[in-house]
KESEMAR-637618 format. One record per residue (C-alpha): residue in one letter; x, y, z; residue number from 1. Coordinates in steps of 0.02 Angstrom, whole numbers, plus 50000, padded with zeros to 5 digits. Example, Ala and Ser with C-alpha at 12.3 -4.5 7.8 and 13.67 -1.06 7.14 Angstrom:
# residues 2
(site "A",(50615,49775,50390),1)
(site "S",(50684,49947,50357),2)
***
This chain:
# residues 338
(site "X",(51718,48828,48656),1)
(site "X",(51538,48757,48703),2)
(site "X",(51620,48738,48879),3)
(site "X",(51661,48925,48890),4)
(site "X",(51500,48981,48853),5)
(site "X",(51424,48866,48957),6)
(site "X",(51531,48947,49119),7)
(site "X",(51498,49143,49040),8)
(site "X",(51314,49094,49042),9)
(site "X",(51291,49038,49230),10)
(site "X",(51420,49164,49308),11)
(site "X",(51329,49278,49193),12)
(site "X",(51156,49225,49259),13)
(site "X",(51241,49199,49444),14)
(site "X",(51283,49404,49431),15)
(site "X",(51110,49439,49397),16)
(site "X",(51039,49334,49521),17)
(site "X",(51152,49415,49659),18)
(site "X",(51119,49592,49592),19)
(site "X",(50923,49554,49591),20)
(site "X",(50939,49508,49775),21)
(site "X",(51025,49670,49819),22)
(site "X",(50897,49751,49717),23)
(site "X",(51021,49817,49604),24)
(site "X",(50918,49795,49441),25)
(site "X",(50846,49962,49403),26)
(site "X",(50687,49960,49460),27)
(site "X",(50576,49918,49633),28)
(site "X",(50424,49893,49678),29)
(site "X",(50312,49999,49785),30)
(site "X",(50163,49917,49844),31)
(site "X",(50005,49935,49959),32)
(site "X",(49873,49824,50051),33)
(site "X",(49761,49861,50166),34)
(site "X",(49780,49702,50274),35)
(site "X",(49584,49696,50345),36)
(site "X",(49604,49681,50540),37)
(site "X",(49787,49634,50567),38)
(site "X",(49757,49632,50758),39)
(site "X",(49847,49538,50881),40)
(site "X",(49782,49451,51037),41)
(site "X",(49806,49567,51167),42)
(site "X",(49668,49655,51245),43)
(site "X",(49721,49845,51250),44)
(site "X",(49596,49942,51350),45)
(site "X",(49637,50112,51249),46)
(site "X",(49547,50028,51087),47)
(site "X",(49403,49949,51050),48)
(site "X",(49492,49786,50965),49)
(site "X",(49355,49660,51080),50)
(site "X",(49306,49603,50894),51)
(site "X",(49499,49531,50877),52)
(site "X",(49528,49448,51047),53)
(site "X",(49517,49243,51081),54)
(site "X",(49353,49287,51184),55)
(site "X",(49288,49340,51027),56)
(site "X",(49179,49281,50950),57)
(site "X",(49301,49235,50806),58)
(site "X",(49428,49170,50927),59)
(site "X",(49576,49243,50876),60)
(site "X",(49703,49157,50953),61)
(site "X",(49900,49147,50928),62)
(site "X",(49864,49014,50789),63)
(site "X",(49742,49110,50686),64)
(site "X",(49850,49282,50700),65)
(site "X",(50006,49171,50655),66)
(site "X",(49908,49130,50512),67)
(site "X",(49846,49285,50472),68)
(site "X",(50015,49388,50456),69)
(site "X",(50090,49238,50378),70)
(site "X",(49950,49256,50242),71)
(site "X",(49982,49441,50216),72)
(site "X",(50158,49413,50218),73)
(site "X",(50135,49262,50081),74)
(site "X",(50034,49403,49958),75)
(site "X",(50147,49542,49980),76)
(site "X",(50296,49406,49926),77)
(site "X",(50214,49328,49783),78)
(site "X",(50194,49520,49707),79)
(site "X",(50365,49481,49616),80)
(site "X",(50459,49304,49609),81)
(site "X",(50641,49395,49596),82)
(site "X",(50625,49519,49721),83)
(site "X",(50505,49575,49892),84)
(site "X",(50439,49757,49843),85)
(site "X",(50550,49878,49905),86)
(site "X",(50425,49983,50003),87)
(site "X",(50252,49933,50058),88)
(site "X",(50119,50025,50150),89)
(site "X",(49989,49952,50244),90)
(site "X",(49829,50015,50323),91)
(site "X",(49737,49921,50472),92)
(site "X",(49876,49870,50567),93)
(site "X",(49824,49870,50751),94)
(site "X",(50015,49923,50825),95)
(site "X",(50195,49934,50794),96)
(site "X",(50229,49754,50876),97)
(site "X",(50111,49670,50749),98)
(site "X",(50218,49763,50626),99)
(site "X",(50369,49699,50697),100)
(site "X",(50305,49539,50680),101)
(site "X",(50247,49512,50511),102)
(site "X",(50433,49590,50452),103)
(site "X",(50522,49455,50582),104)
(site "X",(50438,49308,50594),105)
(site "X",(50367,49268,50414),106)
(site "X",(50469,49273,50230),107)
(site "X",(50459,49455,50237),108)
(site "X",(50624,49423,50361),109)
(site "X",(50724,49392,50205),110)
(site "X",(50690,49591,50135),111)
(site "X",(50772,49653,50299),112)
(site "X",(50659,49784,50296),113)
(site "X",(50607,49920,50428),114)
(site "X",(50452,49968,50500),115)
(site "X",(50365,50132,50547),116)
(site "X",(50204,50158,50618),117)
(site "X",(50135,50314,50740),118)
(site "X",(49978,50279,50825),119)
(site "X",(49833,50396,50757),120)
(site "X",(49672,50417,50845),121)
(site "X",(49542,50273,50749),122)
(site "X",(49444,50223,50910),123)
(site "X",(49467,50029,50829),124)
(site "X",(49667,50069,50848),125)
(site "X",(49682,50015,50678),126)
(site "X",(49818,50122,50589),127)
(site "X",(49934,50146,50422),128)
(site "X",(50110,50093,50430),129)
(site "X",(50250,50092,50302),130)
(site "X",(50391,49962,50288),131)
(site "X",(50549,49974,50163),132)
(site "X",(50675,49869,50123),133)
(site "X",(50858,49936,50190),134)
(site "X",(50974,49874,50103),135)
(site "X",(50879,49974,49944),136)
(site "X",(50817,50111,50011),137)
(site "X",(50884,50258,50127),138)
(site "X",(50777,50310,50282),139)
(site "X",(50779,50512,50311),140)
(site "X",(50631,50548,50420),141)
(site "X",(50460,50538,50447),142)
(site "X",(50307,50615,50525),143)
(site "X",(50112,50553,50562),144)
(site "X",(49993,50703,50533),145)
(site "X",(49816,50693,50584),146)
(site "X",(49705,50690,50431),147)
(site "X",(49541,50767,50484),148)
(site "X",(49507,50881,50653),149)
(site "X",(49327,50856,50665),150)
(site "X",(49317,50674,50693),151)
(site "X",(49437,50524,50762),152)
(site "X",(49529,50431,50630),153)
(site "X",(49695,50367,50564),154)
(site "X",(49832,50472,50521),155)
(site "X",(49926,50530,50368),156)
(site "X",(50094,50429,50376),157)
(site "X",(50246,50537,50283),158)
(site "X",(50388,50467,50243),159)
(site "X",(50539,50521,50145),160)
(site "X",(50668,50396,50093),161)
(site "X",(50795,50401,49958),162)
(site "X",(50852,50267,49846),163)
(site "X",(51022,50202,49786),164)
(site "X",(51033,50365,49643),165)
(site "X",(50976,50491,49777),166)
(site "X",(50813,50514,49706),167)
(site "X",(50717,50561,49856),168)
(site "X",(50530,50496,49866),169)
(site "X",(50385,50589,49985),170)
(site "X",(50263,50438,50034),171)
(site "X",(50101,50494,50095),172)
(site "X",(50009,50323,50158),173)
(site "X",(49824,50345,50190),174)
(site "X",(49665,50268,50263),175)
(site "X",(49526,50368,50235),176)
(site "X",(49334,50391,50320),177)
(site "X",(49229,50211,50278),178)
(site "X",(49088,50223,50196),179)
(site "X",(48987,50124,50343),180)
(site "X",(48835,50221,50371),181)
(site "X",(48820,50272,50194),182)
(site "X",(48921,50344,50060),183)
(site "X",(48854,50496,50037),184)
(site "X",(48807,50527,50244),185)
(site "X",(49014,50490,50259),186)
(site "X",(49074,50601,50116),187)
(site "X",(49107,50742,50198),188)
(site "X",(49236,50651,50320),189)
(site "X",(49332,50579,50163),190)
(site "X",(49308,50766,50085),191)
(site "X",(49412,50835,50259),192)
(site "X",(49547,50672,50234),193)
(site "X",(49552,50742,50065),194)
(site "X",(49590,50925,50106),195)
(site "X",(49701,50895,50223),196)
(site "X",(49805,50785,50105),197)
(site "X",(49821,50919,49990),198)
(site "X",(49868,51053,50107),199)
(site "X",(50008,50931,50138),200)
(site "X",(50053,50892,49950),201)
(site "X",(50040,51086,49889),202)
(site "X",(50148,51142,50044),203)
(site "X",(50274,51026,49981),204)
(site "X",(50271,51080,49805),205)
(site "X",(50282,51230,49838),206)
(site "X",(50459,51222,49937),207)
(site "X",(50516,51117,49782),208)
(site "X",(50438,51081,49632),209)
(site "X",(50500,50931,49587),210)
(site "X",(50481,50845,49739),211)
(site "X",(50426,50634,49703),212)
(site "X",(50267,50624,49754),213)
(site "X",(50192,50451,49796),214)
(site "X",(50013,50430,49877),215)
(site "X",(49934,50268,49925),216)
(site "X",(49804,50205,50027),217)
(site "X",(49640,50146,50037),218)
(site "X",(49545,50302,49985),219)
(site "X",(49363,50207,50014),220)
(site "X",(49310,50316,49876),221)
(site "X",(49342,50274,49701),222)
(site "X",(49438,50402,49563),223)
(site "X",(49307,50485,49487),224)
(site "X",(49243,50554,49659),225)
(site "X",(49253,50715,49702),226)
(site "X",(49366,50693,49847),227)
(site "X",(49513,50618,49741),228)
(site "X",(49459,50716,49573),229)
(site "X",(49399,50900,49653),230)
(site "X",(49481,50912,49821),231)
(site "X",(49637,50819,49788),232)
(site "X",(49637,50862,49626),233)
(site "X",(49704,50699,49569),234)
(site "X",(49688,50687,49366),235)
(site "X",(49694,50548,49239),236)
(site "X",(49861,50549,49162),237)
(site "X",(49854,50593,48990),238)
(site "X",(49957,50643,48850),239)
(site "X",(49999,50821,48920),240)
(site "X",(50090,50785,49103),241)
(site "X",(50127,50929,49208),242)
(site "X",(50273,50903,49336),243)
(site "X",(50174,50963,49488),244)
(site "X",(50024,50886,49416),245)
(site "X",(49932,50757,49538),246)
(site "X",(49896,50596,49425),247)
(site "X",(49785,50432,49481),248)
(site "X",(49875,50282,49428),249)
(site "X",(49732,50183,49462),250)
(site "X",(49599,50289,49344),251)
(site "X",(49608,50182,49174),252)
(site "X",(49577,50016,49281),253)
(site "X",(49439,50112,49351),254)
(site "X",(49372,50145,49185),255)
(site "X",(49388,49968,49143),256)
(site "X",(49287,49916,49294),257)
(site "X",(49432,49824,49393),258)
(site "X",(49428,49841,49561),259)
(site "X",(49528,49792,49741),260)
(site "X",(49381,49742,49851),261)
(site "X",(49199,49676,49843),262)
(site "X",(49039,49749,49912),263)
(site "X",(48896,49715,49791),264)
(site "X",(49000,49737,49656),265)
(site "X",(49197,49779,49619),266)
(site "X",(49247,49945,49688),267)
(site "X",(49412,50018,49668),268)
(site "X",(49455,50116,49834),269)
(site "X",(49653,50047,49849),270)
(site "X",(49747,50176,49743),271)
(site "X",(49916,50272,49685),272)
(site "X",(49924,50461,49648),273)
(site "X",(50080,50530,49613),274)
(site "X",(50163,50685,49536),275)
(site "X",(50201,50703,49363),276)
(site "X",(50372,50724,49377),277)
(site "X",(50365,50528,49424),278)
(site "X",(50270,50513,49255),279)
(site "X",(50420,50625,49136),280)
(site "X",(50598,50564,49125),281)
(site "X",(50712,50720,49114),282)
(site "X",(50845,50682,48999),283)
(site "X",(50879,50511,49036),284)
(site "X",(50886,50550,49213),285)
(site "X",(50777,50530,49372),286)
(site "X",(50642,50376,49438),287)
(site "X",(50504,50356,49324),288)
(site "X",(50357,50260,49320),289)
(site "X",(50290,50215,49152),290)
(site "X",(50132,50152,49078),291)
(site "X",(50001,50047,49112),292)
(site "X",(50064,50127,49273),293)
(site "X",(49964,50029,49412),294)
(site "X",(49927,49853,49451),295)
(site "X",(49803,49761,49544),296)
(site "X",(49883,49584,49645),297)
(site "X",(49744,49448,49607),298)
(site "X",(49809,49276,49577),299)
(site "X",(49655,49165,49610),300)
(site "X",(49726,49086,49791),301)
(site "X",(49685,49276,49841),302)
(site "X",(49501,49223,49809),303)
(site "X",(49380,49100,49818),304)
(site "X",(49207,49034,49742),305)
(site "X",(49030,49116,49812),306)
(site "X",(48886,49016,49805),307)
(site "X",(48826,49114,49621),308)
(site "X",(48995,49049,49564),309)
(site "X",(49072,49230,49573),310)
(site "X",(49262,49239,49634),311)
(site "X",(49290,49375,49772),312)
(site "X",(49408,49408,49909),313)
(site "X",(49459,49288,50028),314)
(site "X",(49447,49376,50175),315)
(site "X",(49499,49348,50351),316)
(site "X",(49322,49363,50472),317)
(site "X",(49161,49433,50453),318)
(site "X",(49113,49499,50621),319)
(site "X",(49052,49328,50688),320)
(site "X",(49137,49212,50593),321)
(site "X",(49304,49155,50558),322)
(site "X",(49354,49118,50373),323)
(site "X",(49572,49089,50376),324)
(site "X",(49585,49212,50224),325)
(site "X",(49663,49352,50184),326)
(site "X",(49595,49504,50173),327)
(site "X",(49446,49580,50081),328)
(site "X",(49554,49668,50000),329)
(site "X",(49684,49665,49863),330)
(site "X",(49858,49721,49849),331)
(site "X",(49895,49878,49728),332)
(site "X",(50065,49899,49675),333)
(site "X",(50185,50024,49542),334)
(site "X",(50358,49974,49471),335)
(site "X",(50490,50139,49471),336)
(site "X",(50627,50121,49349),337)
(site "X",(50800,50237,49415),338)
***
């Protein structure tokens, strides 16, 4: 009798490992880093990527950029130890190749996943890219729309996929105007990112209502400002959720004074708004994400020890020295249940 349970139990545990490798378990992960300079070696005269070139003076060479998407890679796996996140965006990746790279040749290979990235018009080349798993989820198109017309910057990356119940998702990847030169001399930039999103999000509603909504990015503003609470319109879910609502998963870690990257202090820029029909199961039916909502990646090999004893992020370079981190940022990432 002991013996038969004993052979239930591992075939029993065998199924579920198989099904959690197929990502058959009823939920994924959807997760975003901004990778800080993912640039590879080759001098492209169309950008100015001279900071990122083994003349540099951070000599990035074929070893450190080796090292450096086999360090992003190693973050985005660690997220979960059963299964690789099911779709990831990314911001500051210099090119599609470097994206092909980091899904080929480091453990990301095992997620078979796919990668899509349109070149926008950041004078750095540095854009926002999107990679999903395809054995989980179900490509049906995509589009890169330039987020602001007044100034040269990344693009908005859309994506729709589908997953394995024919929910269909509308991923809106972002990388908004930096706050170098001062955060309130750069606001109006992010304010124009900002509109433009929501032109995009409120054109979609309004064909369908119910559309699955999921933002991400690095916003480099945090919730409370005006161009993710005003313009966007992006609220702190609450006990009342409207379907067509736009709700910042991020807001009560915000509140809390988390944050995904260090200058000064913690500020939380990396971020997930979605609508609220992600936020409302209907009947038992239909992808939900449910509360605490959004989580920040920081396991302590992320980070190491400043001189004042504080723990920040381990980042790649500064821009005339080499570190072998990182990023200075941290990963973000949301669990859907279907």
């Amino acid at each position: 009798m002991r013996l038969i349970f004993f052979v239930t139990l591992i075939s029993l545990t065998a199924a579920l490992q198989v099904n959690a490798q197929k990502g058959q378990t009823g939920q994924f992960k959807i997760a975003f880093y901004n990778t800080e300079n993912c640039f590879d070696t080759i001098d492209d005269p169309n950008k100015s990527d001279e900071d990122f070139l083994p003349s540099s003076k951070v000599a990035w060479t074929s070893a450190r950029y080796t090292h450096k998407i086999n360090n992003i890679a190693r973050a985005l796996a660690s997220i979960d130890s059963v299964n690789l996140p099911a779709i990831i965006g990314l911001a500051e990746v210099e090119n599609i190749s470097v994206l092909n790279d980091l899904i080929t040749k480091t453990r990301l290979r095992s997620g078979n996943y796919q990668a899509i990235l349109e070149e926008g018009s950041d004078p750095r080349g540095i854009d926002v890219a999107l990679i999903f798993r395809k054995n989980i989820m179900k490509y049906i198109s995509h589009h890169a729309f330039p987020s602001a017309q007044s100034f040269k910057t990344r693009s908005v990356l859309y994506v729709r996929l589908a997953d394995a119940k024919k929910d269909t998702f509308h991923l809106f990847v972002n990388h908004w105007k930096s706050r170098s030169g001062g955060a309130t001399e750069t606001e109006p930039q992010r304010l124009e990112n900002a509109t433009t999103l929501k032109h995009l999000t409120d054109s979609l509603l309004a064909r369908n209502p119910k559309s699955n909504i999921v933002i991400m990015g690095d916003f480099n503003d945090e919730p409370a400002n005006k161009s993710l609470s005003e313009v966007l319109g992006a609220q702190q879910p609450g006990k009342k959720i409207t379907p067509t609502g736009l709700y910042n998963l991020m807001y009560e870690r915000f509140l809390k004074g988390e944050g995904t990257l260090y200058y000064k202090d913690w500020d939380l820029f990396d971020q997930f708004v979605v609508t609220g029909n992600l936020l409302e199961k209907k009947n038992g039916k239909g992808a939900v994400i449910r509360s605490p909502y959004a989580y920040i990646f920081k396991p302590e090999w992320l980070l190491y020890k400043n001189k004042a004893g504080e723990m920040l992020p381990n980042r790649t370079a500064g821009s005339k020295e080499y570190f072998g981190g990182y990023s200075d940022h941290m990963p973000v990432y949301v669990t859907v249940f279907n």
